[in-house]
PDB file of N, H, CA, C and O in Angstrom:
ATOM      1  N   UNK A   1     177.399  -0.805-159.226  1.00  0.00           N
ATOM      2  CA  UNK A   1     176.371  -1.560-159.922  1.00  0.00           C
ATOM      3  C   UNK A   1     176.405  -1.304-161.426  1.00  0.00           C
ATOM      4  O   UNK A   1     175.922  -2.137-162.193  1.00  0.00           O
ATOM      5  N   UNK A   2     176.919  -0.261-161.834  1.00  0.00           N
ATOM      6  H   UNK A   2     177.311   0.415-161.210  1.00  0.00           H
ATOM      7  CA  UNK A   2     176.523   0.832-163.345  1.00  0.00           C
ATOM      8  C   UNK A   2     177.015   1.498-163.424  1.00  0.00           C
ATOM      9  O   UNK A   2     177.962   1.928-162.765  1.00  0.00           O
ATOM     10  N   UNK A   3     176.018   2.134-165.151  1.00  0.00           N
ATOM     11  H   UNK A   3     175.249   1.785-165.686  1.00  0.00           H
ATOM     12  CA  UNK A   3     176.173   3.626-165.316  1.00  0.00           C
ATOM     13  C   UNK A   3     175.026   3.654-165.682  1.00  0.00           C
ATOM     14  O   UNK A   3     174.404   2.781-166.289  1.00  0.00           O
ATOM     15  N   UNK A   4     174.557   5.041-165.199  1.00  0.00           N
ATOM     16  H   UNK A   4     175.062   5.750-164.706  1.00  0.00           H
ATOM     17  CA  UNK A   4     173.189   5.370-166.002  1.00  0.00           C
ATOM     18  C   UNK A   4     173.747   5.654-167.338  1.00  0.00           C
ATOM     19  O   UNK A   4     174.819   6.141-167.698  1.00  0.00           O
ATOM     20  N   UNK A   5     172.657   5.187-168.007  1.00  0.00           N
ATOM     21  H   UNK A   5     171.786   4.791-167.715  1.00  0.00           H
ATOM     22  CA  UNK A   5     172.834   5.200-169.691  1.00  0.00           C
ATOM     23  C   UNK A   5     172.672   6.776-170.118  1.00  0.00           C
ATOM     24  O   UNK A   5     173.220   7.157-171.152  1.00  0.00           O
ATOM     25  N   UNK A   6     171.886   7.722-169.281  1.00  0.00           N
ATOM     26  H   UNK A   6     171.441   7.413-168.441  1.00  0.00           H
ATOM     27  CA  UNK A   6     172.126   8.932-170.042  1.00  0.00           C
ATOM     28  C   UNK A   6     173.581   9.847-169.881  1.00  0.00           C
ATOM     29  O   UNK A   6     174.275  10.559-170.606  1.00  0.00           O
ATOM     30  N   UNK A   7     173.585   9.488-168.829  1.00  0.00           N
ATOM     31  H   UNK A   7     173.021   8.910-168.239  1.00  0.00           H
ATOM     32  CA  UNK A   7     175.289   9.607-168.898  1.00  0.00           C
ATOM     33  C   UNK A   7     176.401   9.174-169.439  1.00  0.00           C
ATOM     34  O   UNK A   7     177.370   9.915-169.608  1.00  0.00           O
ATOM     35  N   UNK A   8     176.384   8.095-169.725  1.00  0.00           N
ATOM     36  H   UNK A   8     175.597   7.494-169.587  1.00  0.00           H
ATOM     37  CA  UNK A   8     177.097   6.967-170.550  1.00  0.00           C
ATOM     38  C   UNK A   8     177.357   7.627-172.205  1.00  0.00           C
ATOM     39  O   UNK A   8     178.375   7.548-172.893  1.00  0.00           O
ATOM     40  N   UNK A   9     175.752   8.427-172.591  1.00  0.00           N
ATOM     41  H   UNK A   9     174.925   8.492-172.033  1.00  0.00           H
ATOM     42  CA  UNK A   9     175.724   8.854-174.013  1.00  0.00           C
ATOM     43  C   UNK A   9     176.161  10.058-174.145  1.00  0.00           C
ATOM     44  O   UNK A   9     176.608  10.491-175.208  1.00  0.00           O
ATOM     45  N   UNK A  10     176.028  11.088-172.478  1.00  0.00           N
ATOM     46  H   UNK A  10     175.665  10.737-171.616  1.00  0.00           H
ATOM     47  CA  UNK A  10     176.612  12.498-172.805  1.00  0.00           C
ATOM     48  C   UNK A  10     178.191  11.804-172.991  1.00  0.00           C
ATOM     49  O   UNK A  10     178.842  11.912-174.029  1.00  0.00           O
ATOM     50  N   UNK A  11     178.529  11.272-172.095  1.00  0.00           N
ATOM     51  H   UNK A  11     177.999  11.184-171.251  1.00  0.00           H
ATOM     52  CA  UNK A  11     180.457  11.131-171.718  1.00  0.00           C
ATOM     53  C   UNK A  11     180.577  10.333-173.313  1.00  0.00           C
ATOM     54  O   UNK A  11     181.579  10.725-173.911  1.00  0.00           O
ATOM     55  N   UNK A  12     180.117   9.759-173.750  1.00  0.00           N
ATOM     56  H   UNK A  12     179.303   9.440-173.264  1.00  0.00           H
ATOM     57  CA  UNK A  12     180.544   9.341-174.940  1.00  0.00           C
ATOM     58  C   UNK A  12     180.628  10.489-176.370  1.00  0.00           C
ATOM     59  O   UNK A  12     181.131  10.245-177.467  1.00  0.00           O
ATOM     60  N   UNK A  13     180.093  11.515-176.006  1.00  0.00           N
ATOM     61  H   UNK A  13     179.684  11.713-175.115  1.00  0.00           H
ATOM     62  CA  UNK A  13     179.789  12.559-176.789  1.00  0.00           C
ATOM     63  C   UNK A  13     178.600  12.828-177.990  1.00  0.00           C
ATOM     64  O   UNK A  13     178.705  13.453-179.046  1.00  0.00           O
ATOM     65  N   UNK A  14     177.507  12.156-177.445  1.00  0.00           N
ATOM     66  H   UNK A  14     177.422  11.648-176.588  1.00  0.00           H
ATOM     67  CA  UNK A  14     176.361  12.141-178.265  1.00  0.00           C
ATOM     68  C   UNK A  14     175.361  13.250-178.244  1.00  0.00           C
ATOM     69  O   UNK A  14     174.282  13.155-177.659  1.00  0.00           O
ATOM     70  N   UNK A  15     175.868  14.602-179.088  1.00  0.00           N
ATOM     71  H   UNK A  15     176.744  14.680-179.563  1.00  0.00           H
ATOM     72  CA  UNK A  15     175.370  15.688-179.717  1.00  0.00           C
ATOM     73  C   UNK A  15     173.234  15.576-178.751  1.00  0.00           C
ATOM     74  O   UNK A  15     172.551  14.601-178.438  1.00  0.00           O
ATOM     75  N   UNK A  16     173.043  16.715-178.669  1.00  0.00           N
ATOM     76  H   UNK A  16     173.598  17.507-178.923  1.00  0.00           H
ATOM     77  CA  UNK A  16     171.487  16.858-178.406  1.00  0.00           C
ATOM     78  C   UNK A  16     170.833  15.277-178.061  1.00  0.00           C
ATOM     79  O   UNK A  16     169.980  14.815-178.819  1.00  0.00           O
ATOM     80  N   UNK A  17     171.368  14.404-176.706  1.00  0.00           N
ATOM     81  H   UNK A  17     172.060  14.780-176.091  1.00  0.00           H
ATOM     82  CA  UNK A  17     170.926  13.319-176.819  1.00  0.00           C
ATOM     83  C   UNK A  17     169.201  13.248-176.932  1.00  0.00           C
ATOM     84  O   UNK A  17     168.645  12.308-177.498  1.00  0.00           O
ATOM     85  N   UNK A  18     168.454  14.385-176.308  1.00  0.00           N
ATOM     86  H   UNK A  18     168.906  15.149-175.848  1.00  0.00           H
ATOM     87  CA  UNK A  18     167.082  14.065-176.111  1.00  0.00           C
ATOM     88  C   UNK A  18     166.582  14.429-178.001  1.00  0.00           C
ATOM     89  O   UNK A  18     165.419  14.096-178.231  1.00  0.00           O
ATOM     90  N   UNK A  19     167.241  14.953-179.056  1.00  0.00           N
ATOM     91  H   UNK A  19     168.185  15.224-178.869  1.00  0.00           H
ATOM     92  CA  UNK A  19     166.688  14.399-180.237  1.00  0.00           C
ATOM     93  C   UNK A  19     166.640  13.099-180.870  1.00  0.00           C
ATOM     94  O   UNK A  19     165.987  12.988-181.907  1.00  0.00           O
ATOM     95  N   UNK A  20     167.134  12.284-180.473  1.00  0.00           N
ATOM     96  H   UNK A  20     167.665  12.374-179.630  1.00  0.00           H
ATOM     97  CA  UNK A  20     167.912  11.002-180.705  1.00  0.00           C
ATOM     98  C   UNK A  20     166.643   9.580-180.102  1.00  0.00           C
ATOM     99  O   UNK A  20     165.912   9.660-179.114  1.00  0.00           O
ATOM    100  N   UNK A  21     166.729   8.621-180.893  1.00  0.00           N
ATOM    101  H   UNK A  21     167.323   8.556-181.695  1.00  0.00           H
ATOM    102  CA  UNK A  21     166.322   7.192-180.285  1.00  0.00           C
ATOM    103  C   UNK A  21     167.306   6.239-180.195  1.00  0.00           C
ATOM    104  O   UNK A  21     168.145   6.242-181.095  1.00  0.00           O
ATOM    105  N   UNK A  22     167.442   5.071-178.941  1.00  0.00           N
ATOM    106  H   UNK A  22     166.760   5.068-178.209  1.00  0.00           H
ATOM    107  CA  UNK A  22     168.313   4.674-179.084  1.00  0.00           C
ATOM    108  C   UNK A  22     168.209   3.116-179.310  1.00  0.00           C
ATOM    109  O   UNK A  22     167.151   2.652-178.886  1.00  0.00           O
ATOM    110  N   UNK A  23     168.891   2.395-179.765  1.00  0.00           N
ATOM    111  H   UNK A  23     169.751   2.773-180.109  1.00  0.00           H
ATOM    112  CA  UNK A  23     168.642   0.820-180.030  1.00  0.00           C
ATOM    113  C   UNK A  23     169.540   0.134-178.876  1.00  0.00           C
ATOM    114  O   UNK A  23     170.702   0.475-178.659  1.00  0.00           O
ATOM    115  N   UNK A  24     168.986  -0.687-178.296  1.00  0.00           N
ATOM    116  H   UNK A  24     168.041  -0.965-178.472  1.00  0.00           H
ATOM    117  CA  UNK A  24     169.801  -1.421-177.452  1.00  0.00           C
ATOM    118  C   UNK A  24     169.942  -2.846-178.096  1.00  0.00           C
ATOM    119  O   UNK A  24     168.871  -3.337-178.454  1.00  0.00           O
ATOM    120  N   UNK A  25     171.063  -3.593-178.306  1.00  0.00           N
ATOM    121  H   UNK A  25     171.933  -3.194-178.015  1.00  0.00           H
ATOM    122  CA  UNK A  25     171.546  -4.866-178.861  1.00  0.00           C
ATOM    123  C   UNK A  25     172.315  -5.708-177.863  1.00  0.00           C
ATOM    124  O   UNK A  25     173.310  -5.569-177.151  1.00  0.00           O
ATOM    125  N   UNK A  26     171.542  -6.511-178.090  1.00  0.00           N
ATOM    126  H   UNK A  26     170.734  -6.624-178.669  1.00  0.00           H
ATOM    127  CA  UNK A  26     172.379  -7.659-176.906  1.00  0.00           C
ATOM    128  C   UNK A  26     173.045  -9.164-178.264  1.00  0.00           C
ATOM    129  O   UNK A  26     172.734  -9.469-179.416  1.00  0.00           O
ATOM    130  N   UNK A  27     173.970  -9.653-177.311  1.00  0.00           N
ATOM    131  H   UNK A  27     174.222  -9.405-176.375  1.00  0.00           H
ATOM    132  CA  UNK A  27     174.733 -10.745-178.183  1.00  0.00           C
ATOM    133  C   UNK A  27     173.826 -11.563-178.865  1.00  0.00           C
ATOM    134  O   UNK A  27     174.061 -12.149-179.922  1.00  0.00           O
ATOM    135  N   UNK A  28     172.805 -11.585-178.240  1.00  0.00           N
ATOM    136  H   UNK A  28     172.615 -11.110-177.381  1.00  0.00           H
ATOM    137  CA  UNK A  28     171.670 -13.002-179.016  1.00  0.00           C
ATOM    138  C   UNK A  28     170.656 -12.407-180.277  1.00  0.00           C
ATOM    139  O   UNK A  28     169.804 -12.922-181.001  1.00  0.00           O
ATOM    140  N   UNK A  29     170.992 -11.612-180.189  1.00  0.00           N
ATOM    141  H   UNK A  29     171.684 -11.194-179.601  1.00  0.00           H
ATOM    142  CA  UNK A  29     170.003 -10.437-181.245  1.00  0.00           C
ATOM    143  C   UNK A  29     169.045  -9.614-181.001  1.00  0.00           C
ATOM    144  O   UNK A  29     168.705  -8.651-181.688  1.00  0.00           O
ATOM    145  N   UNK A  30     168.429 -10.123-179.643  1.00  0.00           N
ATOM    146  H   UNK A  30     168.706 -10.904-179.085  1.00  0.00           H
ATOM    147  CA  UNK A  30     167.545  -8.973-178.548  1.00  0.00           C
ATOM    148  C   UNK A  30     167.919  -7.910-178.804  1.00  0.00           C
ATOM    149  O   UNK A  30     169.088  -7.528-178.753  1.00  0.00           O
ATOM    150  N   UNK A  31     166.619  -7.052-179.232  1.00  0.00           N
ATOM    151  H   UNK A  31     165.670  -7.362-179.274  1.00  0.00           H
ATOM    152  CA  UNK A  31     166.889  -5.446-179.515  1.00  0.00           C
ATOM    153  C   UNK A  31     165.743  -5.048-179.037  1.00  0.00           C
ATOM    154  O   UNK A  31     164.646  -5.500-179.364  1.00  0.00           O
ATOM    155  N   UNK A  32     166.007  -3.986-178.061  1.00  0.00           N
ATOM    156  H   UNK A  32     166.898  -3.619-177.796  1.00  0.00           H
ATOM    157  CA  UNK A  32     165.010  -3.141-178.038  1.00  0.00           C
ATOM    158  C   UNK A  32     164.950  -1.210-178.098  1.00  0.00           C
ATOM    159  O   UNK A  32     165.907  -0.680-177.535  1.00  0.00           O
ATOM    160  N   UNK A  33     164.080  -0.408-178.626  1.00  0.00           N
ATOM    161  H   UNK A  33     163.302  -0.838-179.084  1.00  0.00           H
ATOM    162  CA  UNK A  33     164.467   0.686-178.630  1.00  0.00           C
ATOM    163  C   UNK A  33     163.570   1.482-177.672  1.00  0.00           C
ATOM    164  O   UNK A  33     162.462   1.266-177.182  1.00  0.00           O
ATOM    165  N   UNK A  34     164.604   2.644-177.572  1.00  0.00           N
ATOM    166  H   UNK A  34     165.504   2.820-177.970  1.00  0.00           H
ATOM    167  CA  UNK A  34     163.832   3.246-176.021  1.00  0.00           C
ATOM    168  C   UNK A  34     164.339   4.853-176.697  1.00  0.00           C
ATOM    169  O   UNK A  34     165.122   5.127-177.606  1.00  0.00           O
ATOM    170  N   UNK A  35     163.455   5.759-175.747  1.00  0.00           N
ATOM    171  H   UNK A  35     162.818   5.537-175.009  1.00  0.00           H
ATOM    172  CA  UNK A  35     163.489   7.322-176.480  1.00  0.00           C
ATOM    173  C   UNK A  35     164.565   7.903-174.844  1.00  0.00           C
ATOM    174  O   UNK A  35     164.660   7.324-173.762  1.00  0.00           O
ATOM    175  N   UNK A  36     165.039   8.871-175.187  1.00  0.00           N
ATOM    176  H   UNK A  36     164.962   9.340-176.066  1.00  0.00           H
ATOM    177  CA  UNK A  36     165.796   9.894-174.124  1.00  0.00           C
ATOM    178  C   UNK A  36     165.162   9.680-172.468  1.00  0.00           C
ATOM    179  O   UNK A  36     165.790   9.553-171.417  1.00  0.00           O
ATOM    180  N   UNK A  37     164.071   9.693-172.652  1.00  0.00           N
ATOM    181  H   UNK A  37     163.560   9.795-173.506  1.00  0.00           H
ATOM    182  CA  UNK A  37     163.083   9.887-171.400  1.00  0.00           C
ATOM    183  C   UNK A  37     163.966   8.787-170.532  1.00  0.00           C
ATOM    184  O   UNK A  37     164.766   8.756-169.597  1.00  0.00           O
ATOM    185  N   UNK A  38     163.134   7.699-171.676  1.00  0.00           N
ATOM    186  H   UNK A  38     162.484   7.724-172.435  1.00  0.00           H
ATOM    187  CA  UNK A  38     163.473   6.224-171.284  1.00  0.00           C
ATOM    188  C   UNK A  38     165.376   6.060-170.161  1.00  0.00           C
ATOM    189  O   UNK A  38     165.707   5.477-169.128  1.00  0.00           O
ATOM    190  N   UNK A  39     166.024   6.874-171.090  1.00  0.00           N
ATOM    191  H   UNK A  39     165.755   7.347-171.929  1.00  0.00           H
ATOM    192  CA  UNK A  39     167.600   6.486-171.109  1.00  0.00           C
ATOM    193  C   UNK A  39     167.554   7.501-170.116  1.00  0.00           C
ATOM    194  O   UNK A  39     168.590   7.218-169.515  1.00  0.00           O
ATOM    195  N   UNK A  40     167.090   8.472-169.527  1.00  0.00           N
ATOM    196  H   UNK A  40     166.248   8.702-170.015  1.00  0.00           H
ATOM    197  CA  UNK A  40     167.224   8.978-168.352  1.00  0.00           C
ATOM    198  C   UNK A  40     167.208   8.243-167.112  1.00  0.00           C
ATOM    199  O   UNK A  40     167.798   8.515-166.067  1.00  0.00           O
ATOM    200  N   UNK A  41     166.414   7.229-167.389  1.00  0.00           N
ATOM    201  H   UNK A  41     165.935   7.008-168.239  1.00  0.00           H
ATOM    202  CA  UNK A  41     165.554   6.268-166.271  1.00  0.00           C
ATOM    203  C   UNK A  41     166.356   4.666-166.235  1.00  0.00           C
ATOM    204  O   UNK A  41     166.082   3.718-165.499  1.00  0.00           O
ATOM    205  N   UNK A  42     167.435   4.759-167.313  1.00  0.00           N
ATOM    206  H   UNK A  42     167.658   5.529-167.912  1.00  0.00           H
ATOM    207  CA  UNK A  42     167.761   3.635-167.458  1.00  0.00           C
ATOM    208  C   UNK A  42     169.328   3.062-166.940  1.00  0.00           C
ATOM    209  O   UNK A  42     170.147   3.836-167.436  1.00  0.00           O
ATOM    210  N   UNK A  43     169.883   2.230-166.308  1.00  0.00           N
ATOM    211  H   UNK A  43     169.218   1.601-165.905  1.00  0.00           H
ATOM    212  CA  UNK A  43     171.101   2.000-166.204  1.00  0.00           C
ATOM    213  C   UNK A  43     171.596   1.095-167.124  1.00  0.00           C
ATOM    214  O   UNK A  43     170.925   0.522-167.983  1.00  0.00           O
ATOM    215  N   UNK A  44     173.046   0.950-166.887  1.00  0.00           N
ATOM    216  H   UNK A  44     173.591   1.416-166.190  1.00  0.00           H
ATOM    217  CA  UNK A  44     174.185  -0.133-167.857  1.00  0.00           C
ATOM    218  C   UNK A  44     174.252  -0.873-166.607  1.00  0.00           C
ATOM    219  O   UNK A  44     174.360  -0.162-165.608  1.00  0.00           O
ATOM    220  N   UNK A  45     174.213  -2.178-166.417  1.00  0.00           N
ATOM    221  H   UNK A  45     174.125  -2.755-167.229  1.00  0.00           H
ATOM    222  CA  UNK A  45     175.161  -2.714-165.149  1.00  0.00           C
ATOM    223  C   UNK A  45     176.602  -3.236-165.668  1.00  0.00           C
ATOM    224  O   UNK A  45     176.791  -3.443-166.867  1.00  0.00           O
ATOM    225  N   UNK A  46     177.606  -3.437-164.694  1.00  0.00           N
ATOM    226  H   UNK A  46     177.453  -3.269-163.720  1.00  0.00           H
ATOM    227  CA  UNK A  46     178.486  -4.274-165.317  1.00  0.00           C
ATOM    228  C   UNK A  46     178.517  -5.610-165.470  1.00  0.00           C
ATOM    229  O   UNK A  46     179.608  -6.153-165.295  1.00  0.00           O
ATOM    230  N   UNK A  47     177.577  -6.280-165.759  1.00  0.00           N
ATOM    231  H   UNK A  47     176.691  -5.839-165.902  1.00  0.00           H
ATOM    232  CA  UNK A  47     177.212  -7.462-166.310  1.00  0.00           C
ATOM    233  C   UNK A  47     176.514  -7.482-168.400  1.00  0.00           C
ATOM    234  O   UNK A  47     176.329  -8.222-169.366  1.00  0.00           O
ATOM    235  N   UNK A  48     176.398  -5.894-167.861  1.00  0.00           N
ATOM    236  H   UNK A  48     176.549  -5.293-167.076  1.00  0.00           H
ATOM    237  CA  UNK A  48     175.829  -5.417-169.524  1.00  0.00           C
ATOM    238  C   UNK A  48     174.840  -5.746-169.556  1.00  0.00           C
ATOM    239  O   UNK A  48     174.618  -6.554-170.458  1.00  0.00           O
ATOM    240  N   UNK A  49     173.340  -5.272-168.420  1.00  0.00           N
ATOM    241  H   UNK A  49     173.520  -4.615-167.688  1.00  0.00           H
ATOM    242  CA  UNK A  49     172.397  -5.641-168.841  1.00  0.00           C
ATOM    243  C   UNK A  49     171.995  -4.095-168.489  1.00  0.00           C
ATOM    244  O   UNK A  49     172.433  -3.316-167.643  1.00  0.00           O
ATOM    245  N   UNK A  50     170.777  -3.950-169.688  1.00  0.00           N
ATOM    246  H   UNK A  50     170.421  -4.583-170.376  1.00  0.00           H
ATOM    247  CA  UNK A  50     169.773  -2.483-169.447  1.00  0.00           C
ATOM    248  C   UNK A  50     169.152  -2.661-168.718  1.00  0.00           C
ATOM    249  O   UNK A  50     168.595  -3.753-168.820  1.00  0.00           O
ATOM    250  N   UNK A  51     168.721  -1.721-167.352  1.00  0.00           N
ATOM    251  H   UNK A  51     169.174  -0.833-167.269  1.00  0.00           H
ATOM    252  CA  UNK A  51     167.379  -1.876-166.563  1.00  0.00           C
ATOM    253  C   UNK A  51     166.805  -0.482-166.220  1.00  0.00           C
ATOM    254  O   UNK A  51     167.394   0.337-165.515  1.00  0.00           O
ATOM    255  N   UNK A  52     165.356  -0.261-166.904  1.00  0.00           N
ATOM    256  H   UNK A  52     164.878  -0.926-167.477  1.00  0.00           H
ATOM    257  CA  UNK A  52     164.465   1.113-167.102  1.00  0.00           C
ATOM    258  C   UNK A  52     164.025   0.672-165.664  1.00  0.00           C
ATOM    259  O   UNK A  52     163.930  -0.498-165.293  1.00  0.00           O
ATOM    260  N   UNK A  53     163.785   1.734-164.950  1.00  0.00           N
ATOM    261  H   UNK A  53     163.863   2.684-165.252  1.00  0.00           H
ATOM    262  CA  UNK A  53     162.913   2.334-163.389  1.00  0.00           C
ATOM    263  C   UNK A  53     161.383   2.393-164.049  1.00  0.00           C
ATOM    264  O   UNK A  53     160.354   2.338-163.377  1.00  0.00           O
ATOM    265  N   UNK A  54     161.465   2.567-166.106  1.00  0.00           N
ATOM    266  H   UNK A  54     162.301   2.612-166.652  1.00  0.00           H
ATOM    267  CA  UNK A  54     159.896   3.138-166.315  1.00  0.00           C
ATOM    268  C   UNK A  54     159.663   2.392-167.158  1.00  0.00           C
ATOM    269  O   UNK A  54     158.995   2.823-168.098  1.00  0.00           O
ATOM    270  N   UNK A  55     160.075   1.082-167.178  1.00  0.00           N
ATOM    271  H   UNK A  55     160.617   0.732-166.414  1.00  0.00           H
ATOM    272  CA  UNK A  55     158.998   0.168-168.481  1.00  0.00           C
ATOM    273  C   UNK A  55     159.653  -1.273-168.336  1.00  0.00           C
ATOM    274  O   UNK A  55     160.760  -1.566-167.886  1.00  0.00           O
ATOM    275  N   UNK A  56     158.773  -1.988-168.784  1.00  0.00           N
ATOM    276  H   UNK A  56     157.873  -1.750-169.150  1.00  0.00           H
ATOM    277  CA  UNK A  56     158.327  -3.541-167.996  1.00  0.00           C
ATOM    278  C   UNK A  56     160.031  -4.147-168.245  1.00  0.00           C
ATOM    279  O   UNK A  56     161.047  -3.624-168.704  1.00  0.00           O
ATOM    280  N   UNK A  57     159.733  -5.407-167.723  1.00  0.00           N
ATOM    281  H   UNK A  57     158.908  -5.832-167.350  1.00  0.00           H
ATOM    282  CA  UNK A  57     160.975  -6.054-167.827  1.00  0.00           C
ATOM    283  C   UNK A  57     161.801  -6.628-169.177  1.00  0.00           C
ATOM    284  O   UNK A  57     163.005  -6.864-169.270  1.00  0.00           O
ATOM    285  N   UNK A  58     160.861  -6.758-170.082  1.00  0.00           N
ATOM    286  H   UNK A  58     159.882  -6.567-170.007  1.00  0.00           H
ATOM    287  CA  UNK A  58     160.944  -6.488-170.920  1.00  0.00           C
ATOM    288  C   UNK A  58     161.998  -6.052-172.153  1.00  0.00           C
ATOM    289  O   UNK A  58     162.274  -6.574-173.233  1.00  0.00           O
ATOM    290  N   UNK A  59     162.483  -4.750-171.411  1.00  0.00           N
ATOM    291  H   UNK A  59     162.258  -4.326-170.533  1.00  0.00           H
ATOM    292  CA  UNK A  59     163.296  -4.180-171.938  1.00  0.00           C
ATOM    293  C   UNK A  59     164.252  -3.848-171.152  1.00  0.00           C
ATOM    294  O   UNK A  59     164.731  -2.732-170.950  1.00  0.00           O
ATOM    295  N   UNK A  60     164.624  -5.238-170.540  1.00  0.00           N
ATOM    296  H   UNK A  60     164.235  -6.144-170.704  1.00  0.00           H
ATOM    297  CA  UNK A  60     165.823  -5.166-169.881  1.00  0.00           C
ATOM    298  C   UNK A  60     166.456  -6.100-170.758  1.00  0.00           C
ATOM    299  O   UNK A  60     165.991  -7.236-170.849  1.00  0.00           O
ATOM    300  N   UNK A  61     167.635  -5.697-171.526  1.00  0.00           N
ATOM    301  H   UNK A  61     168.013  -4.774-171.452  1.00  0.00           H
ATOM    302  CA  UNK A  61     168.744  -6.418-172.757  1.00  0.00           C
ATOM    303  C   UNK A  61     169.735  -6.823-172.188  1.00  0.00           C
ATOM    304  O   UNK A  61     170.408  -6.045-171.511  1.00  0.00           O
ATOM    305  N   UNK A  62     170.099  -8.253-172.334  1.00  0.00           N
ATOM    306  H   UNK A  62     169.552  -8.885-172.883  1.00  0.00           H
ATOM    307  CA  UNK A  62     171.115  -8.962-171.611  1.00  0.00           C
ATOM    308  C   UNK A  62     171.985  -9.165-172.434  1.00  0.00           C
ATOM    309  O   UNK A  62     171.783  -9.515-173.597  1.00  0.00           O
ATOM    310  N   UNK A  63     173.127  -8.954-171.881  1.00  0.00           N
ATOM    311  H   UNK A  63     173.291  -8.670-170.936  1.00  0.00           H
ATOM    312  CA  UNK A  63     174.755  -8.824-172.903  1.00  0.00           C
ATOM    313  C   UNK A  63     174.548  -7.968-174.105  1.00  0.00           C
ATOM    314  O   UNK A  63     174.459  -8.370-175.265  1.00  0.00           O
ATOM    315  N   UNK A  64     174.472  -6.520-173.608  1.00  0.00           N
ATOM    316  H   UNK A  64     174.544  -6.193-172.665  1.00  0.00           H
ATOM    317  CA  UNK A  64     174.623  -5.869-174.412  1.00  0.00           C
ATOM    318  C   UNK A  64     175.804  -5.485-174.914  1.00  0.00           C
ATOM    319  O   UNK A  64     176.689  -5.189-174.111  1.00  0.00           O
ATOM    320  N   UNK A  65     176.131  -5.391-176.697  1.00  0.00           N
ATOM    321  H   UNK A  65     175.412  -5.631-177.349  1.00  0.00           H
ATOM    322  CA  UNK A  65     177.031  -5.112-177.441  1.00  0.00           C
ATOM    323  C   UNK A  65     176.984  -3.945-178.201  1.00  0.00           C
ATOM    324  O   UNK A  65     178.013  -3.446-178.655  1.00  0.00           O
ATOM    325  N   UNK A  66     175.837  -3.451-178.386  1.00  0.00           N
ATOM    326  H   UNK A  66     175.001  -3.857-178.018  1.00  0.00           H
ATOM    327  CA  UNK A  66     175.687  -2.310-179.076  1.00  0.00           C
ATOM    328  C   UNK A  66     174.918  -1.285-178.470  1.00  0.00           C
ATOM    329  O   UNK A  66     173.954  -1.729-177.844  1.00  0.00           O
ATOM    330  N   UNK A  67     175.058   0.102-178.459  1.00  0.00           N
ATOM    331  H   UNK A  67     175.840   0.462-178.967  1.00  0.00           H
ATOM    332  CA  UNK A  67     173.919   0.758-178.156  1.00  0.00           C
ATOM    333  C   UNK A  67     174.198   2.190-179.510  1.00  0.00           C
ATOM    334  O   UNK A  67     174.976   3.144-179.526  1.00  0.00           O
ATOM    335  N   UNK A  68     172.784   1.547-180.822  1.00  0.00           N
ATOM    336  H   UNK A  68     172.152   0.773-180.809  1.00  0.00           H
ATOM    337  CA  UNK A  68     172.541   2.743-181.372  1.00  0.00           C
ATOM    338  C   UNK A  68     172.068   3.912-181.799  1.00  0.00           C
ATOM    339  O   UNK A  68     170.932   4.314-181.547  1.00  0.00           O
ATOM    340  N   UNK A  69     172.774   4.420-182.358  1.00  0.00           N
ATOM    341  H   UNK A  69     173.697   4.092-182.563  1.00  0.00           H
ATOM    342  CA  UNK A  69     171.565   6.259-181.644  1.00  0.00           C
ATOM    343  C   UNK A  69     171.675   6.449-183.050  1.00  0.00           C
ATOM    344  O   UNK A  69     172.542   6.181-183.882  1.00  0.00           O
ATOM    345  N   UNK A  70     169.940   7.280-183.100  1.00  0.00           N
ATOM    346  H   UNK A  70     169.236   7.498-182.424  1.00  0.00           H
ATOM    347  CA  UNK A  70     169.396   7.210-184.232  1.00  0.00           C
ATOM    348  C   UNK A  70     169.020   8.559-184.408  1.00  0.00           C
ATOM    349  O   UNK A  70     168.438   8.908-185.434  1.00  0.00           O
TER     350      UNK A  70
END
């Protein structure tokens, strides 16, 4: 189905991820930002969409292209 996204950011090598916020960007310009907690709770599918277990639908980002850490 995925990857969970907090995994996605350790294997990518992103230093102390729970200091960090992250931006999610999809092709159409949809952005939304979510904190560590969030990205614990959150998957990648391979369709490239975000989906949180802990916050509305909302902030589920379709065709995502970017994910930045802040």
């Amino acid at each position: 189905m995925g990857i969970a996204l907090d995994d996605l950011m350790v294997k990518t090598g992103v230093s102390h991820p729970e200091q960090h916020i992250y931006i999610l960007k999809g092709v159409d310009g949809y952005e939304k930002t979510v904190t560590w907690e969030n990205m614990k709770n959150g998957l990648l599918t391979k369709g490239r969409e975000s989906i949180f277990l802990d916050l509305p639908k909302a902030f589920n980002v379709k065709n995502i292209v970017e994910i930045e850490v802040k």
